[in-house]
Each structure stands twice: as C-alpha cells, then as structure tokens.
N, C-alpha and C positions, 0 to 999 in steps of 0.2 A: 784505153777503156777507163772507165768512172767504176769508182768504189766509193762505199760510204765507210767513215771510221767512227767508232765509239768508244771514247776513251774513260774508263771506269778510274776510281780509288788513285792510286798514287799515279796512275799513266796520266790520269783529267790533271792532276796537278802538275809534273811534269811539261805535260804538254801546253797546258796551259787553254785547254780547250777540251768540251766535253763532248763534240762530235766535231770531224770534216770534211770535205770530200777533195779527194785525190784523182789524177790520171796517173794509168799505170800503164806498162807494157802486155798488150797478150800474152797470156801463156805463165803469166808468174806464177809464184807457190807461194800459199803462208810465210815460208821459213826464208826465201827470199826476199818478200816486204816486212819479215822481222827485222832483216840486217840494213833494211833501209831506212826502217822508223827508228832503228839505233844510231845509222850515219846522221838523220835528222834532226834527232833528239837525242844526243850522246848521253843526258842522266837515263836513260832508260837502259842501259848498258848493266846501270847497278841492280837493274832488277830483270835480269836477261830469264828469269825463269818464270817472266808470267805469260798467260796461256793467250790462245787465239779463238775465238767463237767465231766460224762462217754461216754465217746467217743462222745463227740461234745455237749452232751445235759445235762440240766444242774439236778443234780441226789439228789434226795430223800436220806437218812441216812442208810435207809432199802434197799438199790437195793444193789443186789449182785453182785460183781464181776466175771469175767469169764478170763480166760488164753489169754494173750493175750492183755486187753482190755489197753483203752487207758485214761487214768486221768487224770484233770488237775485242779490244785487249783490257783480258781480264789479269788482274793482278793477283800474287799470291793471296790465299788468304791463311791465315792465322789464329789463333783463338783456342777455346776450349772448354 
C-alpha cells in the first residue's frame, strides 16, 4: 500500500526531503514505520521523540495505517 510522508523542521533536513511516497506492508502501525524511518534514516534515532500526524491528527504508536493515508513527522518543539 502507498503512503504519503511529510517531513517537517529537523526530520526535512535529516531527510533530506520535504515530502515522499513510500510502499508499505498492510496492516502496519505508526510506531512500526517509526522504527523503519529510523532503520532508514538512522540521524533520526537522535531525535526518536518526535511525533507522528495521520492525516492531520496527531496519532497513537498503535493506529493503523490505511492506503493512501497521509503522514507527517513532527519534530519536537521548543521555545518559550
């Protein structure tokens, strides 16, 4: 199945890219194509606590991915 990825703040640079599109297996989870975009991108490892938005909303480890859906890792933020 196709996903869309949107990579914000330090993941865009990281990555080196500010969206992509992936295949992935049915049935994943967030918190499984977390540890895949770590095996991927191992500097992201340093920042293993930034968040996951599934299409807009910001997503649990355990919510499943669907064909289609839209991703986007959000980085900590900071500030005050």
């Amino acid at each position: 199945m196709q996903l869309q990825l949107l990579f914000f703040g330090i993941t865009s640079d990281i990555t080196q890219k500010r969206s992509d599109e992936i295949t992935i297996s049915e049935g994943i989870t967030i918190g499984a194509l977390k540890e895949k975009l770590m095996i991927d991108y191992p500097k992201l490892k340093n920042y293993n606590s930034f968040s996951m938005a599934l299409n807009t909303v910001y997503a649990s480890d355990d919510a499943i991915l669907n064909n289609g859906d839209i991703v986007a890792l959000i980085p900590p933020v900071s500030g005050g």
